[in-house]
Jmol script that loads the backbone (N, CA, C; Angstrom):
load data "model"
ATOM      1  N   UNK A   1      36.218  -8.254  46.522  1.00  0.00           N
ATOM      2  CA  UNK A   1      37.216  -7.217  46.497  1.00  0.00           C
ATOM      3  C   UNK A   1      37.976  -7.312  45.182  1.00  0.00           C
ATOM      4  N   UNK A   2      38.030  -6.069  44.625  1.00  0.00           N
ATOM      5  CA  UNK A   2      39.335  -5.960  43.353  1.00  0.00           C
ATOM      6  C   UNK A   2      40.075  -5.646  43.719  1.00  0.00           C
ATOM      7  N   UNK A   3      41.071  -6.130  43.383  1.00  0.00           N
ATOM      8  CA  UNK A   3      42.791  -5.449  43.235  1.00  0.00           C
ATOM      9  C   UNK A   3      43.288  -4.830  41.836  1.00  0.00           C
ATOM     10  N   UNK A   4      43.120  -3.681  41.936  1.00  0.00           N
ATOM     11  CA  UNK A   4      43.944  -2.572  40.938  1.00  0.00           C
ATOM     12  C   UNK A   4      45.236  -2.965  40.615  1.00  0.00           C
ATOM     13  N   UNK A   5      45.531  -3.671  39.889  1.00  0.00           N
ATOM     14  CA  UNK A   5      47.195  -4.315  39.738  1.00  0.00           C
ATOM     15  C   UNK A   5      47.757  -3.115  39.373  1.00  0.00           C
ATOM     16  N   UNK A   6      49.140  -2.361  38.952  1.00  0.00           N
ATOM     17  CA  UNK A   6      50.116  -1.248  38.631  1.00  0.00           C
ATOM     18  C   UNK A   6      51.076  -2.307  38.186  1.00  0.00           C
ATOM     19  N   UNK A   7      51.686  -1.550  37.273  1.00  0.00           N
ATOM     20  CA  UNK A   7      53.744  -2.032  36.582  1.00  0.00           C
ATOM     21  C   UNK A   7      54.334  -2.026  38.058  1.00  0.00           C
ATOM     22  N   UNK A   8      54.243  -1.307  38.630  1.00  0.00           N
ATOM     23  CA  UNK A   8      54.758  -1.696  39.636  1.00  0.00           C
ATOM     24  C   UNK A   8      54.770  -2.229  40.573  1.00  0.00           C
ATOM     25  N   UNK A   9      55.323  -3.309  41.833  1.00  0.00           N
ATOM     26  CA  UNK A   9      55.052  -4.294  42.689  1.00  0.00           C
ATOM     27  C   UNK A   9      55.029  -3.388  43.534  1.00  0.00           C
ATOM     28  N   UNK A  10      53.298  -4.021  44.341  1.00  0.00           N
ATOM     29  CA  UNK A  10      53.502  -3.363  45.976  1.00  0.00           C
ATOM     30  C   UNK A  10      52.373  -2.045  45.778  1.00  0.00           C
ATOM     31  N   UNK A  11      52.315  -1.523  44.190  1.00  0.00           N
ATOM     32  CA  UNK A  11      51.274  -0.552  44.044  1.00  0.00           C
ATOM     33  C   UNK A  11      50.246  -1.161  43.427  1.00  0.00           C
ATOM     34  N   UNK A  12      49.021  -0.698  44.355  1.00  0.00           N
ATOM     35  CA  UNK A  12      48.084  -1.343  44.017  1.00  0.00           C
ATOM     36  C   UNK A  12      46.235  -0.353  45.049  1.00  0.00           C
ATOM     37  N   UNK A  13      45.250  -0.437  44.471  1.00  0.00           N
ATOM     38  CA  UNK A  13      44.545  -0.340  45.213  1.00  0.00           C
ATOM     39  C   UNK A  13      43.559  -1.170  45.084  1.00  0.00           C
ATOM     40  N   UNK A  14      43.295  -1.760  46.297  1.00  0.00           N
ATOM     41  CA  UNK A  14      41.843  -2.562  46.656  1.00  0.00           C
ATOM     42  C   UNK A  14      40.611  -2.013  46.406  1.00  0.00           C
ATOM     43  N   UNK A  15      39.552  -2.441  46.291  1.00  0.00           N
ATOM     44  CA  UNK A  15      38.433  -1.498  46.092  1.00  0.00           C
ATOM     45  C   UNK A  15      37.364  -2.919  46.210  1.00  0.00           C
ATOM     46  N   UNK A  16      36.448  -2.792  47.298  1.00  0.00           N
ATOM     47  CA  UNK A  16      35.355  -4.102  47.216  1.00  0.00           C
ATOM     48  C   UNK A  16      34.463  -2.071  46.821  1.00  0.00           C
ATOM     49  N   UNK A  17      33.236  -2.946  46.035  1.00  0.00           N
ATOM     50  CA  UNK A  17      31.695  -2.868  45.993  1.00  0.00           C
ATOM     51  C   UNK A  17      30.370  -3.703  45.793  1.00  0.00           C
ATOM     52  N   UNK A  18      29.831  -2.812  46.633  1.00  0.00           N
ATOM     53  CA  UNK A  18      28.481  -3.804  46.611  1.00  0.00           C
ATOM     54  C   UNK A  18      26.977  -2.357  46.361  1.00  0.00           C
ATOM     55  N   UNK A  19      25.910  -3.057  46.846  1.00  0.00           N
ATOM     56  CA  UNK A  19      24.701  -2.446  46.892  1.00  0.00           C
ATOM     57  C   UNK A  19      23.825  -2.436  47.983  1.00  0.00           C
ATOM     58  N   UNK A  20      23.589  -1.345  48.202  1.00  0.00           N
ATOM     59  CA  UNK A  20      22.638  -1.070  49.282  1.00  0.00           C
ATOM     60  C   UNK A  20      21.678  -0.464  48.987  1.00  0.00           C
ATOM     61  N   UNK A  21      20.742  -0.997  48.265  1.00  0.00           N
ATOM     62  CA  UNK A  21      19.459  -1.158  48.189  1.00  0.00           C
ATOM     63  C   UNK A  21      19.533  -0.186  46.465  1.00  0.00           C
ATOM     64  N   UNK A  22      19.153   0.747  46.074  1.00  0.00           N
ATOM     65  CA  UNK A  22      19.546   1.405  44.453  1.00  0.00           C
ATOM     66  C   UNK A  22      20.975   1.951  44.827  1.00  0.00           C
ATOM     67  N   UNK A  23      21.653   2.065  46.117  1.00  0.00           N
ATOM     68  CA  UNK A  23      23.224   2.583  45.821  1.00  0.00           C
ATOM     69  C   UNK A  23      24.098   1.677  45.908  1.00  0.00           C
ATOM     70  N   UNK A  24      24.906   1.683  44.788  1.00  0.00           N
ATOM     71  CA  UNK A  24      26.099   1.191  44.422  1.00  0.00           C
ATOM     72  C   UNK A  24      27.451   2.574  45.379  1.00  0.00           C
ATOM     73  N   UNK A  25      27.976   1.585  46.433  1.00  0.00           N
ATOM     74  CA  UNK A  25      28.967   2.018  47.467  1.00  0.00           C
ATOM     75  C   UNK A  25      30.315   1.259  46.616  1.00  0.00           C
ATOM     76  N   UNK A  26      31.314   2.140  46.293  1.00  0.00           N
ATOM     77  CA  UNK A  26      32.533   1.630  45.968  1.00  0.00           C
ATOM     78  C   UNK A  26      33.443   2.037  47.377  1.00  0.00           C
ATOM     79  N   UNK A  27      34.186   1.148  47.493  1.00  0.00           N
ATOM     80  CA  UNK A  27      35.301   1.835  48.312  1.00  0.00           C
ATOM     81  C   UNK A  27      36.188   0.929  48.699  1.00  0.00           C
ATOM     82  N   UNK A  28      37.701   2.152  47.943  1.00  0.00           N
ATOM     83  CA  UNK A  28      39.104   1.844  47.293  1.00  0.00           C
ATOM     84  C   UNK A  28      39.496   1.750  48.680  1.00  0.00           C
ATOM     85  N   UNK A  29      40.686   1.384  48.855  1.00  0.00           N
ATOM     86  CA  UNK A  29      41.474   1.568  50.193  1.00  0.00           C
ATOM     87  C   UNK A  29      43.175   1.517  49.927  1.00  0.00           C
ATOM     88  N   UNK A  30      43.796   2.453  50.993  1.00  0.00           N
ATOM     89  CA  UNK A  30      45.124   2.959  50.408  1.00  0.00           C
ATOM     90  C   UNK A  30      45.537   4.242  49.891  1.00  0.00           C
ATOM     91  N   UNK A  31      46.473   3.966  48.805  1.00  0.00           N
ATOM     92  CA  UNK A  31      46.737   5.171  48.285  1.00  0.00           C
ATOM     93  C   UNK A  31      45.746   5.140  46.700  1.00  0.00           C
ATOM     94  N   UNK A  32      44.998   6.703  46.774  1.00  0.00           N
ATOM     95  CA  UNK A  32      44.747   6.489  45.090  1.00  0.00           C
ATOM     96  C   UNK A  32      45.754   8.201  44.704  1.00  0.00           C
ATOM     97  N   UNK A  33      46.747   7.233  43.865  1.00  0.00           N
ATOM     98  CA  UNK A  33      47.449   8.428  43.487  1.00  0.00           C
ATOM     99  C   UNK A  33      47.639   8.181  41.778  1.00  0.00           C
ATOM    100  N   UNK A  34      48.526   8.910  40.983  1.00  0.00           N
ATOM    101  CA  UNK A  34      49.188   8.688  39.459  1.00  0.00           C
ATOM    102  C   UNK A  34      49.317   7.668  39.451  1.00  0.00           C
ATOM    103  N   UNK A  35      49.503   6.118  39.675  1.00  0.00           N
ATOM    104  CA  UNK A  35      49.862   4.806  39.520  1.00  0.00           C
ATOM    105  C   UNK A  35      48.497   4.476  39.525  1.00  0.00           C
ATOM    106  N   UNK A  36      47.896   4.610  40.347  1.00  0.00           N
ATOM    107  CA  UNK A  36      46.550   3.221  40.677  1.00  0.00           C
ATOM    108  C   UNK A  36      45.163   4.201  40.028  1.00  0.00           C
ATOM    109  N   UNK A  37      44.969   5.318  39.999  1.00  0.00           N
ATOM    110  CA  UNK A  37      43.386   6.137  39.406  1.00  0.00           C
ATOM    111  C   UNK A  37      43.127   6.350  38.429  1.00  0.00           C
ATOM    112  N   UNK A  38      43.995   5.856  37.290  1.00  0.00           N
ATOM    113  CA  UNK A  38      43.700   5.190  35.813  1.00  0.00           C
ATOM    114  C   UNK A  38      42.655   3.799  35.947  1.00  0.00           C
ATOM    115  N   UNK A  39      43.060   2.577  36.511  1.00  0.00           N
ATOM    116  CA  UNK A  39      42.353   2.181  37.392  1.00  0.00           C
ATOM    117  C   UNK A  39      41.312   1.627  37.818  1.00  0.00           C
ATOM    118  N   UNK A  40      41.379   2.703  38.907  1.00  0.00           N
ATOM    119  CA  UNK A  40      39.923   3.010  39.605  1.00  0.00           C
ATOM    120  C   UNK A  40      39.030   3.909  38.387  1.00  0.00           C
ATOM    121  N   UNK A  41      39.865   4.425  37.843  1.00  0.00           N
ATOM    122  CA  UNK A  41      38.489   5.358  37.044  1.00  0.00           C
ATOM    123  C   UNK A  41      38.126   4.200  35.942  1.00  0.00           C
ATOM    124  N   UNK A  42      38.790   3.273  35.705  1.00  0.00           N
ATOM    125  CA  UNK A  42      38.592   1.970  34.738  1.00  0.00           C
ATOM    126  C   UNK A  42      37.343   1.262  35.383  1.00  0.00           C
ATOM    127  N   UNK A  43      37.359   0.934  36.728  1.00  0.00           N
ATOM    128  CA  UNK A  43      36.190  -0.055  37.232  1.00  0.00           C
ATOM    129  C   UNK A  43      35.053   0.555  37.676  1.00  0.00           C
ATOM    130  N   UNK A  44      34.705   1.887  38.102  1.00  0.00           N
ATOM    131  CA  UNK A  44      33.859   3.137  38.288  1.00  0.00           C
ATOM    132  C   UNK A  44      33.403   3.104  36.829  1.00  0.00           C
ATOM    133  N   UNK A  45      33.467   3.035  35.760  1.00  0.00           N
ATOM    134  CA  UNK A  45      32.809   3.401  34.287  1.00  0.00           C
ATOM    135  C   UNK A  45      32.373   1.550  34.111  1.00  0.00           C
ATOM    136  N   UNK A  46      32.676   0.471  34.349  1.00  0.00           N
ATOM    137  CA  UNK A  46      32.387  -0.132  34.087  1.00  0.00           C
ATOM    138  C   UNK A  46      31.278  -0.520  35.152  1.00  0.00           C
ATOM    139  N   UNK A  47      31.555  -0.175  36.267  1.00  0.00           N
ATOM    140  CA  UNK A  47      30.265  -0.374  37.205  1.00  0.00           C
ATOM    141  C   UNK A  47      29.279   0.617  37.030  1.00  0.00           C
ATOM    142  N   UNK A  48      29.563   1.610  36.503  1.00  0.00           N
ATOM    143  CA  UNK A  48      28.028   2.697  36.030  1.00  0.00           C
ATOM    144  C   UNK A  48      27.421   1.931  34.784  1.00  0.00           C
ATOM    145  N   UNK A  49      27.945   0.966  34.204  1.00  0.00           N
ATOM    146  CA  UNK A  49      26.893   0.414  33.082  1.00  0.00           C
ATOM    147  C   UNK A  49      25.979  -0.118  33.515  1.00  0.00           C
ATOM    148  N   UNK A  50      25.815  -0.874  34.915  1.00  0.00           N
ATOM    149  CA  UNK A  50      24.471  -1.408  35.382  1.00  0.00           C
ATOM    150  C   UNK A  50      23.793  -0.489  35.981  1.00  0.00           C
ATOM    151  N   UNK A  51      24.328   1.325  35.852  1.00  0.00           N
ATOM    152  CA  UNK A  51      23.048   2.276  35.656  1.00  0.00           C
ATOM    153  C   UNK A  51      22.016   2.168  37.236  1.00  0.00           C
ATOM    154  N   UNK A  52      23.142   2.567  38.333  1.00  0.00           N
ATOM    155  CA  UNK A  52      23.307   2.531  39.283  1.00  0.00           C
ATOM    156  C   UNK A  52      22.076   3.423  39.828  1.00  0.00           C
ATOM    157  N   UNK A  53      21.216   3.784  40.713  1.00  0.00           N
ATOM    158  CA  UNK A  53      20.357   4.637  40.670  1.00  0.00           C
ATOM    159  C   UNK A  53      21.211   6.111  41.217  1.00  0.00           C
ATOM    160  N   UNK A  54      22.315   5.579  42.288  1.00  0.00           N
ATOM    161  CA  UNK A  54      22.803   6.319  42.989  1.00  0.00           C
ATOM    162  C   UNK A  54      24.530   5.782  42.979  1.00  0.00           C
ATOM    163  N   UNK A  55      25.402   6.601  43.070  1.00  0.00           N
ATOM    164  CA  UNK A  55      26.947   6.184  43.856  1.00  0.00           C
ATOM    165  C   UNK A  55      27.339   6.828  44.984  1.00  0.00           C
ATOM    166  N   UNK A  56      27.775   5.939  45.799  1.00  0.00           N
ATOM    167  CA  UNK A  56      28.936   6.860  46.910  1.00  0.00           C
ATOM    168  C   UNK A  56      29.973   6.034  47.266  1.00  0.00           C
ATOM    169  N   UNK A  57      31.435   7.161  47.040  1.00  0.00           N
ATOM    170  CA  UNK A  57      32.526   7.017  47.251  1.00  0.00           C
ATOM    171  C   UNK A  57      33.088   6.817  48.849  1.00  0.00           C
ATOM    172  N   UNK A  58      33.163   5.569  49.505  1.00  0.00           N
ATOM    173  CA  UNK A  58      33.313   5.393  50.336  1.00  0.00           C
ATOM    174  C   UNK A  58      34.968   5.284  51.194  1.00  0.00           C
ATOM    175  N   UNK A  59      35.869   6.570  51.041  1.00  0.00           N
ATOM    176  CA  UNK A  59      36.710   7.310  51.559  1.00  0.00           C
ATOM    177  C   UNK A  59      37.627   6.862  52.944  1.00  0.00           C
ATOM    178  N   UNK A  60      37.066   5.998  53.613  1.00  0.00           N
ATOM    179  CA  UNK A  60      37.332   6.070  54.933  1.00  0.00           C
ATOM    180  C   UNK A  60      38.650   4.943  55.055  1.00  0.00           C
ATOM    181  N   UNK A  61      38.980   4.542  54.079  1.00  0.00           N
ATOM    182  CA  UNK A  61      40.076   3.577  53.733  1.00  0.00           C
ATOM    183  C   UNK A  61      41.250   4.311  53.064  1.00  0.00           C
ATOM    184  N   UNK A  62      41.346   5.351  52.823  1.00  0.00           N
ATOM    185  CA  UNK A  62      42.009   6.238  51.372  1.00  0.00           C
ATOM    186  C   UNK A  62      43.246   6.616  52.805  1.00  0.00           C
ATOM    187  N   UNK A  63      44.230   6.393  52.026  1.00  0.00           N
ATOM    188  CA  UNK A  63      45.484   6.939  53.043  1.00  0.00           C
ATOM    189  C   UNK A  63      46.231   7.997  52.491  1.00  0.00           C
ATOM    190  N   UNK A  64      46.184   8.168  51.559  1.00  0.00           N
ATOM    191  CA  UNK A  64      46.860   9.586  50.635  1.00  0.00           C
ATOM    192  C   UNK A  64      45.557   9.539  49.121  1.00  0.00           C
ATOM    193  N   UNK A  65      45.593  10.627  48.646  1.00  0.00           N
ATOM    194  CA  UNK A  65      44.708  11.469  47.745  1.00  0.00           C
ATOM    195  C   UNK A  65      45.346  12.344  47.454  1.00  0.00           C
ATOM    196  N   UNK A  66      46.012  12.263  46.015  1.00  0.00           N
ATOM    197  CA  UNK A  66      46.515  12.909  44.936  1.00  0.00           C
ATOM    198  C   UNK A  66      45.483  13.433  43.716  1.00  0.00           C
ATOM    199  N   UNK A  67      46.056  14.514  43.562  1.00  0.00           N
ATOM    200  CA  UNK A  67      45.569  15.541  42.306  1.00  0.00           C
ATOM    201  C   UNK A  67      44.869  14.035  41.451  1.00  0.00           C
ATOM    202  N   UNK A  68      45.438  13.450  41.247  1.00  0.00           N
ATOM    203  CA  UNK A  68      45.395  12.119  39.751  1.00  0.00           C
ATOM    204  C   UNK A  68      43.918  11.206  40.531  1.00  0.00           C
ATOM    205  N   UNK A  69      44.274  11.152  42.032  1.00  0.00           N
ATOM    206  CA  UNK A  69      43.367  10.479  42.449  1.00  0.00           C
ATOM    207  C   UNK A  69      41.597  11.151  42.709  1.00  0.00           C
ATOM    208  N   UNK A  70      41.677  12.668  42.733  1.00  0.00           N
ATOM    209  CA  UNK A  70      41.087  13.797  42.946  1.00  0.00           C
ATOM    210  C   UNK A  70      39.794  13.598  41.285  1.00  0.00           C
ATOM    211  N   UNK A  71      40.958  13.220  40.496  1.00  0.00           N
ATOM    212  CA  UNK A  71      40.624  13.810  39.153  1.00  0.00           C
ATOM    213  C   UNK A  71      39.665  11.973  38.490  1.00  0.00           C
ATOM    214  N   UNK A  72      40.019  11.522  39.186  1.00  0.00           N
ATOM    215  CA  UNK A  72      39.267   9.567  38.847  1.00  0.00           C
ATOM    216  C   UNK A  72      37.867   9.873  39.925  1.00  0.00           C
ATOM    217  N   UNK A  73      38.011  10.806  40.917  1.00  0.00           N
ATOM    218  CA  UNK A  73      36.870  11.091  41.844  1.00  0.00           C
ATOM    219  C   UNK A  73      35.386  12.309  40.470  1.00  0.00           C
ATOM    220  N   UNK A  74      36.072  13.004  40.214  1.00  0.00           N
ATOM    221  CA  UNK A  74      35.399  14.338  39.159  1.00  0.00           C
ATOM    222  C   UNK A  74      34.634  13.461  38.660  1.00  0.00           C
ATOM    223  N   UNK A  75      36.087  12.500  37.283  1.00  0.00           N
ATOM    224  CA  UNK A  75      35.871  11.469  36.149  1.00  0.00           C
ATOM    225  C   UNK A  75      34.265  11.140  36.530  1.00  0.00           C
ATOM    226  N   UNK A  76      34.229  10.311  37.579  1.00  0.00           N
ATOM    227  CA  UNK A  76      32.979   9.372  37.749  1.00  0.00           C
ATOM    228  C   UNK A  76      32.301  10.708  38.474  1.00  0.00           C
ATOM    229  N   UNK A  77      32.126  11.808  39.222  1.00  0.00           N
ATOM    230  CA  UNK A  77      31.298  12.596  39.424  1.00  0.00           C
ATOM    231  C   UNK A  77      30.294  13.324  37.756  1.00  0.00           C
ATOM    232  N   UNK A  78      31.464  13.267  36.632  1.00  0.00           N
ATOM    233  CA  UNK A  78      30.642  13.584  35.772  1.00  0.00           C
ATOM    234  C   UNK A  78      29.870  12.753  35.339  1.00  0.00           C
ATOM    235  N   UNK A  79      30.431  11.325  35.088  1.00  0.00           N
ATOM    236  CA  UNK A  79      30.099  10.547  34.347  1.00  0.00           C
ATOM    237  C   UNK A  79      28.105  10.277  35.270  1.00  0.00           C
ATOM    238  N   UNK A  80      28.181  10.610  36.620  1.00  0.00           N
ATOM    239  CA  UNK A  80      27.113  10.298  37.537  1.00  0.00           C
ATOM    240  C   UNK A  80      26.346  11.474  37.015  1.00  0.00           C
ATOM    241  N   UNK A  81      26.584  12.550  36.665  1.00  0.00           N
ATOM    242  CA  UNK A  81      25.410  13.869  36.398  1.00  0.00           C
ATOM    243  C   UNK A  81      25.142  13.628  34.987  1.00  0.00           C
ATOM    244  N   UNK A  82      25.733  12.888  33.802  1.00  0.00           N
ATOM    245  CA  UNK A  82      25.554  12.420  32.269  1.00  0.00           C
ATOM    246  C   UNK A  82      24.289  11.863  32.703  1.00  0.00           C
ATOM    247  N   UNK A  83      24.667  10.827  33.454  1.00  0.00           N
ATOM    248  CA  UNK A  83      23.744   9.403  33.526  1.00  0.00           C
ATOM    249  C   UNK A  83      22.480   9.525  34.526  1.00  0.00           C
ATOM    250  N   UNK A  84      22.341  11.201  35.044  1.00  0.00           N
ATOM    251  CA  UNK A  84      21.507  11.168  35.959  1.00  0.00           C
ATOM    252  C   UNK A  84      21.334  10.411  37.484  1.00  0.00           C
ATOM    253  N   UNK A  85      22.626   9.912  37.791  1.00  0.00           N
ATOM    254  CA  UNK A  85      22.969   9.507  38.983  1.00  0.00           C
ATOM    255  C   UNK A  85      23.340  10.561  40.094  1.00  0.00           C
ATOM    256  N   UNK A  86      22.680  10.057  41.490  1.00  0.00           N
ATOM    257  CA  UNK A  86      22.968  11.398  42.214  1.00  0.00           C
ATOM    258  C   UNK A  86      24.472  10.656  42.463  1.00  0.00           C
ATOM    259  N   UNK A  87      25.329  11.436  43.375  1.00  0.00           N
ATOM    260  CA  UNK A  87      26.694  10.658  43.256  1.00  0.00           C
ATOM    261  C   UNK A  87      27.301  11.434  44.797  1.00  0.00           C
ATOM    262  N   UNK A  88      27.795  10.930  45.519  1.00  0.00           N
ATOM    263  CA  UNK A  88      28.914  11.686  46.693  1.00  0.00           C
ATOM    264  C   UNK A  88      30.048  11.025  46.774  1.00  0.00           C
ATOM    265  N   UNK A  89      30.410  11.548  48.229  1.00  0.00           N
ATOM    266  CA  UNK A  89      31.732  10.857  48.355  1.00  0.00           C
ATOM    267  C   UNK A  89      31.345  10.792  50.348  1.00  0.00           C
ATOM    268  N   UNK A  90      31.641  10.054  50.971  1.00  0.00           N
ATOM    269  CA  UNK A  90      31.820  10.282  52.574  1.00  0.00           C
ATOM    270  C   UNK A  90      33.131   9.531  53.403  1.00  0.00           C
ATOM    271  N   UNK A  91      33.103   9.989  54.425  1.00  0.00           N
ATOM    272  CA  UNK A  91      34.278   9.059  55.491  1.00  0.00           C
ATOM    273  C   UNK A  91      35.858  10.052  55.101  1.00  0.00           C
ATOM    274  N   UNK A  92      35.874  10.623  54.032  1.00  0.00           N
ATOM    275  CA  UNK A  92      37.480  11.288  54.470  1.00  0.00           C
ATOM    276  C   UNK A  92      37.943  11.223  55.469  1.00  0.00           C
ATOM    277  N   UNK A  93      39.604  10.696  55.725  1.00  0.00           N
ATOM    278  CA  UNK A  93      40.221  11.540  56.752  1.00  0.00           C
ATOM    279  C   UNK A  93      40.627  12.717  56.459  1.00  0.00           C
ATOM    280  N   UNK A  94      41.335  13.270  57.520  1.00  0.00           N
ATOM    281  CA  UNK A  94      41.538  14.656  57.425  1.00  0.00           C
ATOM    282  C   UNK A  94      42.461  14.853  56.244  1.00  0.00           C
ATOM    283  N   UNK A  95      43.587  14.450  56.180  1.00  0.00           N
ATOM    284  CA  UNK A  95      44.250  14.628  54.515  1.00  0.00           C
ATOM    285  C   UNK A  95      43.301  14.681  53.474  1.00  0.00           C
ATOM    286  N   UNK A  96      42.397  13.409  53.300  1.00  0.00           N
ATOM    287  CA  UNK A  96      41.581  13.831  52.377  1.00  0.00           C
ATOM    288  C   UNK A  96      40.962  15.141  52.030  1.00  0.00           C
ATOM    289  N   UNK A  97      40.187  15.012  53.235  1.00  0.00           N
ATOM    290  CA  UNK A  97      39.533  16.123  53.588  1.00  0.00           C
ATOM    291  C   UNK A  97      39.727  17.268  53.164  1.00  0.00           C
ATOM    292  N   UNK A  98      41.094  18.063  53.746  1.00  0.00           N
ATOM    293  CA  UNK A  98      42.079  18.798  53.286  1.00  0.00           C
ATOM    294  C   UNK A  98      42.441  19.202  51.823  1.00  0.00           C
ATOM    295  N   UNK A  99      42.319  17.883  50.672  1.00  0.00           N
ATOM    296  CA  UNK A  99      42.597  17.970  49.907  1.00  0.00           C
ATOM    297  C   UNK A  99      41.406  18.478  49.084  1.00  0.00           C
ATOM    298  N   UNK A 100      40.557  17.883  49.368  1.00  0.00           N
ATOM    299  CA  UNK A 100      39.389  17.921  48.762  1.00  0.00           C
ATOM    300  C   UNK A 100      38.528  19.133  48.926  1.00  0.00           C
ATOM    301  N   UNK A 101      38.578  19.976  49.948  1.00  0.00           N
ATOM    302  CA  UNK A 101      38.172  21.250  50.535  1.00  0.00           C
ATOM    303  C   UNK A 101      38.831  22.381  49.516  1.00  0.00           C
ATOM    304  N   UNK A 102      40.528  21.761  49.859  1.00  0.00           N
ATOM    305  CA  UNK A 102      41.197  22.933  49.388  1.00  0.00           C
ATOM    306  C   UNK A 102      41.012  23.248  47.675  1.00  0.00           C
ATOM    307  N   UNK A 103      40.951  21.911  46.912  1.00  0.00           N
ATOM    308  CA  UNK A 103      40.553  22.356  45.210  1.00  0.00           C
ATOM    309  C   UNK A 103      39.486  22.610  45.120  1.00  0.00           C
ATOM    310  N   UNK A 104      38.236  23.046  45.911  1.00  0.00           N
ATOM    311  CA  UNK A 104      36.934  23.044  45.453  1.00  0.00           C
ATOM    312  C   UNK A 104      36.101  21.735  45.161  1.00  0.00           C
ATOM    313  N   UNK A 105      36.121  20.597  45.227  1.00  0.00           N
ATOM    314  CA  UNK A 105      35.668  19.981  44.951  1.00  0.00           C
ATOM    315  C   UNK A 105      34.104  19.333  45.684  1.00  0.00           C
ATOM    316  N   UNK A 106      34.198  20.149  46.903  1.00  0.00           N
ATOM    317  CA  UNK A 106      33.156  20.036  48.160  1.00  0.00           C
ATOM    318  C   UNK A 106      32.253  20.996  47.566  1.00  0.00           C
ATOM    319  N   UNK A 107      32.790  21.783  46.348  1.00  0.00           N
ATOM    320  CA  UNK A 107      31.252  23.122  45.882  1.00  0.00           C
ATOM    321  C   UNK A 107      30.733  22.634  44.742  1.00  0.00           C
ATOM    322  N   UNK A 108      31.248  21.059  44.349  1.00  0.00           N
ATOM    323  CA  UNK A 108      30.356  20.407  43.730  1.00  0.00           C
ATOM    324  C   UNK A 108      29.835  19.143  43.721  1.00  0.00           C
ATOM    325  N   UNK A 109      30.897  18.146  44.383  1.00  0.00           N
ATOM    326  CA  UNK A 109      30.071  16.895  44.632  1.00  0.00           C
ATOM    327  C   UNK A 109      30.033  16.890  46.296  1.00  0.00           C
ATOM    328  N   UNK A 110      28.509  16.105  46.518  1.00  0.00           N
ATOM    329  CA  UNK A 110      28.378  16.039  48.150  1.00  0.00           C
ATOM    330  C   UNK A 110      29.168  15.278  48.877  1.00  0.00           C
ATOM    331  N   UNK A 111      29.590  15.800  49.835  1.00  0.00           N
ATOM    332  CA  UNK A 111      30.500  14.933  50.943  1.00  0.00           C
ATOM    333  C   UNK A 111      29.570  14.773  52.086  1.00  0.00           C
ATOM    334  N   UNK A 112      29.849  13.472  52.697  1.00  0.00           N
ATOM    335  CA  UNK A 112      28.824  12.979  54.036  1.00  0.00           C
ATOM    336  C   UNK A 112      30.341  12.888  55.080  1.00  0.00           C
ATOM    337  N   UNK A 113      30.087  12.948  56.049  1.00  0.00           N
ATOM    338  CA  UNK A 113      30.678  12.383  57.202  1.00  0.00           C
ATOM    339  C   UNK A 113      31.021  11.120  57.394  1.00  0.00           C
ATOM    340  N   UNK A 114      29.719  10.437  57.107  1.00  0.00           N
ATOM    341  CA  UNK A 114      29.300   9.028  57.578  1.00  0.00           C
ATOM    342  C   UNK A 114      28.658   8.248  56.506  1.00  0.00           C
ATOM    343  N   UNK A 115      28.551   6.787  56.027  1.00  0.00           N
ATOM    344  CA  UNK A 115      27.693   6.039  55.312  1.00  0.00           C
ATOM    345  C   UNK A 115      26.195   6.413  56.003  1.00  0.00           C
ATOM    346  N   UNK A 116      26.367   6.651  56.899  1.00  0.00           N
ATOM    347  CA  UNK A 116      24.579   6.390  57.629  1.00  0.00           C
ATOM    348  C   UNK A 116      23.467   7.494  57.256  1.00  0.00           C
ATOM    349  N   UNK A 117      24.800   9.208  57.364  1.00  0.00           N
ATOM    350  CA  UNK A 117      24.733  10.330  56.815  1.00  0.00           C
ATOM    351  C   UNK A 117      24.305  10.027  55.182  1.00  0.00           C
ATOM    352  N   UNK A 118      25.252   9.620  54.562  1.00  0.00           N
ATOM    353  CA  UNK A 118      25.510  10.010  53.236  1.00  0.00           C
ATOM    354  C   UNK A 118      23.929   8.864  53.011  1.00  0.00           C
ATOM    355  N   UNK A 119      23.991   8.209  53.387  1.00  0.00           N
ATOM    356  CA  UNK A 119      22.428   7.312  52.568  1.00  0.00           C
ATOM    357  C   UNK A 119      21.304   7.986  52.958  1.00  0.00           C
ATOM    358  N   UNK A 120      20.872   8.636  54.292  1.00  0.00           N
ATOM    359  CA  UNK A 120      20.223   8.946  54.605  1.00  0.00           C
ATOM    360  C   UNK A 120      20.169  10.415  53.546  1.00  0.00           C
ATOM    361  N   UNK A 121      20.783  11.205  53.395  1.00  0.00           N
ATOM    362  CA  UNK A 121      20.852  12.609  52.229  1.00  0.00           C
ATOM    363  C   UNK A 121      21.236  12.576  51.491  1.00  0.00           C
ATOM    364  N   UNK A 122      21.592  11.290  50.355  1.00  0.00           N
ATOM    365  CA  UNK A 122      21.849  11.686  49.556  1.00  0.00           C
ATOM    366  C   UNK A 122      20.864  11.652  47.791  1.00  0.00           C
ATOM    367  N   UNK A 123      19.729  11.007  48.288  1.00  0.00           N
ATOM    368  CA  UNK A 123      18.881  10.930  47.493  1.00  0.00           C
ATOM    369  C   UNK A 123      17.824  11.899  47.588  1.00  0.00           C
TER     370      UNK A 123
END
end "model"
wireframe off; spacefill off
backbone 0.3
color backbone group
């Protein structure tokens, strides 16, 4: 597990990843808002250098999702279509969800329900 340190005490996001089989599964837990998705978009670019076959954003830990946190999600969605990586996201709760519906962001990177979902379709 990483810890996302912030200037500030108490802000912070966790994030373990590992691999399941060519996908590299990240997943933050908490808040990713303006403090902590500088970040996360810091350890997402450094984990695409081992040129991942696949990513998915594993959501189901995320307790608030901000515009800033929205925009570290894109960051590494582009950086995954540069590099020829297929890339999603699954597990939102409904805030997420919500959030993510409402900017459009579901009419371009795939969202799963489930890890079981998202591995099974997303390659």
């Amino acid at each position: 597990m990483i810890k996302i340190n912030n200037s500030k005490k108490g802000r912070e996001v966790e994030t373990d990843y590992y691999n399941e089989g060519d996908i590299l599964i990240v997943a933050p837990s908490g808040k990713l808002n303006t403090t902590n998705a500088p970040g996360f978009s810091k350890l997402i670019k450094k984990l695409f250098e081992d040129k991942p076959k696949a990513c998915l954003i594993d959501l189901r830990n995320i307790t608030f999702l901000s515009s800033s946190g929205l925009q570290s999600i894109l960051a590494a969605a582009k950086i995954s279509k540069k590099e020829q990586m297929h890339f999603g996201v699954f597990g939102m709760q409904d805030m997420a969800y919500n959030v993510f519906t409402m900017s459009g962001f579901n009419q371009f990177i795939k969202s799963f329900n489930s890890k079981e979902d998202a591995l099974a379709n997303l390659l």
